[in-house]
C-alpha positions in Angstrom: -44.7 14.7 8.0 -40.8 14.7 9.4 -38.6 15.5 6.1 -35.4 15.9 8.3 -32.0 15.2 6.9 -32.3 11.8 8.1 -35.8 10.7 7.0 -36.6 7.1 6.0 -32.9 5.7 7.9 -32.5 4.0 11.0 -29.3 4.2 13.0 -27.9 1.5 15.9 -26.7 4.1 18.8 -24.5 2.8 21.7 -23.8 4.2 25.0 -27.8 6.1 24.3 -28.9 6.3 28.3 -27.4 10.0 28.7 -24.8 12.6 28.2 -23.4 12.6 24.7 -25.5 9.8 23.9 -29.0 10.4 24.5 -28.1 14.1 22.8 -27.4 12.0 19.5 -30.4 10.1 19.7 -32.4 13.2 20.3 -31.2 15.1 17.6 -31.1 11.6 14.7 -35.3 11.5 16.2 -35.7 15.2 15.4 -34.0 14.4 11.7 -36.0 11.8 11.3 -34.4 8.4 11.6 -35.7 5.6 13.6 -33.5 4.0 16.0 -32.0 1.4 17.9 -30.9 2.8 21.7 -28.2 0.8 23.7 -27.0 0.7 26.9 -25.9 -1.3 29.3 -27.7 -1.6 32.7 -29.4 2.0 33.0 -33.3 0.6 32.1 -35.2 3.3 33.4 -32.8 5.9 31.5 -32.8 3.8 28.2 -36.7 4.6 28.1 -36.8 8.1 29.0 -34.8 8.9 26.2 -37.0 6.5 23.8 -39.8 8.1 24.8 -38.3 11.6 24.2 -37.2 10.0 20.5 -40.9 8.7 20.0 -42.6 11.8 20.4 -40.8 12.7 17.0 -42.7 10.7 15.4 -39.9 7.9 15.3 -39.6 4.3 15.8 -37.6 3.2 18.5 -35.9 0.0 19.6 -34.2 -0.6 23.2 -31.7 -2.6 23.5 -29.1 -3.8 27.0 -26.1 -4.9 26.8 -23.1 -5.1 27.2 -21.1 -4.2 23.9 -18.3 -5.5 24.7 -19.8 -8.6 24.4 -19.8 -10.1 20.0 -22.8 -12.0 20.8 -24.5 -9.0 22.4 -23.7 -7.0 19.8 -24.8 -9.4 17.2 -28.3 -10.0 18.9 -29.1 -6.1 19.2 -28.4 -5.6 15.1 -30.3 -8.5 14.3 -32.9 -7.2 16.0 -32.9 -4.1 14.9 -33.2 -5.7 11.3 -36.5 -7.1 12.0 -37.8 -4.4 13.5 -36.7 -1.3 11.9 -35.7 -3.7 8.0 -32.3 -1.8 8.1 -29.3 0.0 10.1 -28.3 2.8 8.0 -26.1 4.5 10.2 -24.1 3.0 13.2 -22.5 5.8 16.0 -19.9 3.8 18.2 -20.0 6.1 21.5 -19.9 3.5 24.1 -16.7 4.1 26.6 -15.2 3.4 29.8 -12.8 6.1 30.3 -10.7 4.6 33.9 -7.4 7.0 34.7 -4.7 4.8 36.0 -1.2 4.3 35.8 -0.1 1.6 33.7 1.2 -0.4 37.1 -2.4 0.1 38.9 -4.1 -1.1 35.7 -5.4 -4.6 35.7 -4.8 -7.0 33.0 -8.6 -7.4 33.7 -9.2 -3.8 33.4 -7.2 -3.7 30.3 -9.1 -6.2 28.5 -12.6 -4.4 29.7 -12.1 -1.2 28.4 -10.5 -2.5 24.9 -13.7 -4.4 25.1 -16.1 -1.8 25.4 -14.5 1.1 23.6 -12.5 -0.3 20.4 -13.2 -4.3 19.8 -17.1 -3.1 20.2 -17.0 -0.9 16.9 -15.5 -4.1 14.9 -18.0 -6.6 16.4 -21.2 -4.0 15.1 -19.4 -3.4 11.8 -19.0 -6.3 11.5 -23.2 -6.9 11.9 -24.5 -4.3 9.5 -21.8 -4.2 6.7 -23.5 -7.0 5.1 -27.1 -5.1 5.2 -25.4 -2.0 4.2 -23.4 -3.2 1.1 -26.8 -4.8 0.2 -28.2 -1.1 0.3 -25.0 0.7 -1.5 -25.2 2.9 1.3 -24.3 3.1 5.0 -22.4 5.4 7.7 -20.5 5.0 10.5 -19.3 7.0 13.2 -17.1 6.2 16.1 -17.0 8.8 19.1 -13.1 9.4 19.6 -11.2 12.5 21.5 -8.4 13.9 22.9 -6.7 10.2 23.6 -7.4 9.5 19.8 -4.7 12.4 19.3 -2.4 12.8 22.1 -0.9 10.7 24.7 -1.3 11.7 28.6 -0.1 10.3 32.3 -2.2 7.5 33.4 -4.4 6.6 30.0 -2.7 4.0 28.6 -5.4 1.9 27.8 -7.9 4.7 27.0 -5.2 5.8 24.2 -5.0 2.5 23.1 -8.4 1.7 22.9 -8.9 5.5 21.0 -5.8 5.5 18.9 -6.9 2.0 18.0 -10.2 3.2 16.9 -9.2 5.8 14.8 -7.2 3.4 13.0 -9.8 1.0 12.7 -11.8 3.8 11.0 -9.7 4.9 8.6 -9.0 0.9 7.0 -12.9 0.0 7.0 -13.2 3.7 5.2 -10.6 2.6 2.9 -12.1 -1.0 2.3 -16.1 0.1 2.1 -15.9 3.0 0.7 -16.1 1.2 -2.9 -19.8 -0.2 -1.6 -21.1 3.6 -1.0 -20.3 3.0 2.7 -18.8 5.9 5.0 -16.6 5.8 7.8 -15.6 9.0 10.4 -14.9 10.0 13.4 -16.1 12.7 15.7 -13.4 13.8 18.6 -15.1 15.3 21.5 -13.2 17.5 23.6 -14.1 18.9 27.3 -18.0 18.6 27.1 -20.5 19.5 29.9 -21.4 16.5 30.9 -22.5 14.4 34.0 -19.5 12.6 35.3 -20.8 9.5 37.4 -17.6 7.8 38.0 -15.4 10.7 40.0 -12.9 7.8 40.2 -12.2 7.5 36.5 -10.6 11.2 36.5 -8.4 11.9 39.9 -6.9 14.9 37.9 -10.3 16.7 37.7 -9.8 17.5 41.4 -7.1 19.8 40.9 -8.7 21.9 37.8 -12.3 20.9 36.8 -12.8 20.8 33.0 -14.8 23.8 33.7 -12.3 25.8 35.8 -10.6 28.8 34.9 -7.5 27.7 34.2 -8.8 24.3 31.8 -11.0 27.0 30.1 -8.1 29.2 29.4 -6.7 26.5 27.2 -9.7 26.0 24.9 -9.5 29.2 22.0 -13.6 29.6 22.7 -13.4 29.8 26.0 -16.2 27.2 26.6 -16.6 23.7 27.3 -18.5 21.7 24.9 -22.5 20.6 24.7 -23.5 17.4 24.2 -25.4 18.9 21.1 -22.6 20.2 19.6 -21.3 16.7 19.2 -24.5 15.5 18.5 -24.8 18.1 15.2 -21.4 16.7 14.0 -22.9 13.4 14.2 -25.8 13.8 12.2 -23.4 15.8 9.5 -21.9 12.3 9.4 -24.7 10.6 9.3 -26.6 12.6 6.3 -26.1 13.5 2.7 -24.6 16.7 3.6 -21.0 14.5 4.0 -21.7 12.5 1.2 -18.0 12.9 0.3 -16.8 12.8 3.9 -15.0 8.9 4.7 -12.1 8.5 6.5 -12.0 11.5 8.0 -12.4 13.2 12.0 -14.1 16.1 12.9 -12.2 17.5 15.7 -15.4 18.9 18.3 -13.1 20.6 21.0 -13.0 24.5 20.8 -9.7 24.3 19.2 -8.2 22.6 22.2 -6.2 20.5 20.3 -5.0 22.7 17.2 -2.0 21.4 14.8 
């Protein structure tokens, strides 16, 4: 029998299909918790990774939509409800992520990516706070970064969207922390990752996250694993942060450092 860290939870994962996402879902199934898997169009993906999860031993619920959509949002938790009876933990990792300058960004653009990567986290909060004061218990994590820190050229409404986030963390720590419910962040850095949308970063063309010189400015001299986000996550998500609300793990090799 599973007796991981997160055994008897189930946690509502966005963004699950791949990359940083799927590696959260693998490593919650490992721990134990059942699960809820989002994504938005990639079906055949979605189900990979669910089968993956399931051979854990772990229930598993897929879910497509678009989060940045409320009434998409509030269909997947309600589902996940009567499937799974609960949402213990909720990871926000859904992004777009488009490099523009503010005069080349679309007002339609604009609105999208707010969408998707901050007004997403307060629609699902917003679904399984309820269930979770119920319980006295509950976590949350939203998937931040570098733009939840710093501002750079052409990612004005990334660091909106991020900054915003971070914000939105720390007031629903501050206002559910009295009902036993936990709010973080986790701030990836450079990660390995598959980058389908070349478009979305011009600047990669001059130095690739994984190029000498971008490596020279991260302390361990590596770029991140999904995993090593993932294992932050399920910190968050478990017992062992008990004490943790409010707060942001900073996941980037000592990029940022200050």
């Amino acid at each position: 029998m599973n007796r991981g860290k997160l055994q008897g939870r189930a946690a509502l994962i966005t963004g699950a299909s791949r990359n940083i996402g799927r590696a959260i879902a693998l490593a919650f199934a490992a721990e134990g918790a059942d699960l809820v898997l989002n994504t938005r169009v990639n079906v055949e993906e979605l189900d990979a990774v669910a089968a993956e999860c399931r051979k854990a031993g772990v229930r598993v619920v897929t879910a497509l939509g678009d989060v940045g959509d409320p009434a998409v949002c509030q269909a997947m938790v309600e589902r996940g409800l009567a499937e799974l009876g609960a949402i213990d933990v909720l990871v926000c990792n859904a992004a777009i992520r488009p490099h523009k300058s503010v005069t080349d960004t679309s007002v339609e653009e604009w609105h999208k990516v707010l969408g998707v990567n901050l007004h997403s986290a307060f629609y699902l909060a917003r679904a399984v706070v309820p269930g979770m004061k119920e319980r006295r218990r509950g976590s949350i994590i939203a998937l931040g970064g570098m733009s939840s820190l710093t501002g750079r050229p052409n990612t004005a409404v990334v660091t909106v969207a991020k900054t915003g986030l971070l914000g939105l963390v720390r007031a629903l720590a501050a206002e559910l922390g009295p009902f036993g419910i936990r709010v973080n962040m986790v701030m990836p850095g450079f990660i390995d990752t598959e980058r389908r949308h070349a478009e979305w970063y011009p600047e990669f063309r001059q130095a690739p996250p994984g190029s000498a010189e971008e490596l020279a400015k991260i302390p361990l001299r590596r770029l991140g694993r999904p995993d090593d986000i993932a294992d932050a996550c399920v910190f968050l998500a478990s017992d062992a942060s008990s004490y943790v609300t409010g707060d942001s793990i900073r996941v980037m090799g000592g990029r940022v450092i200050g």
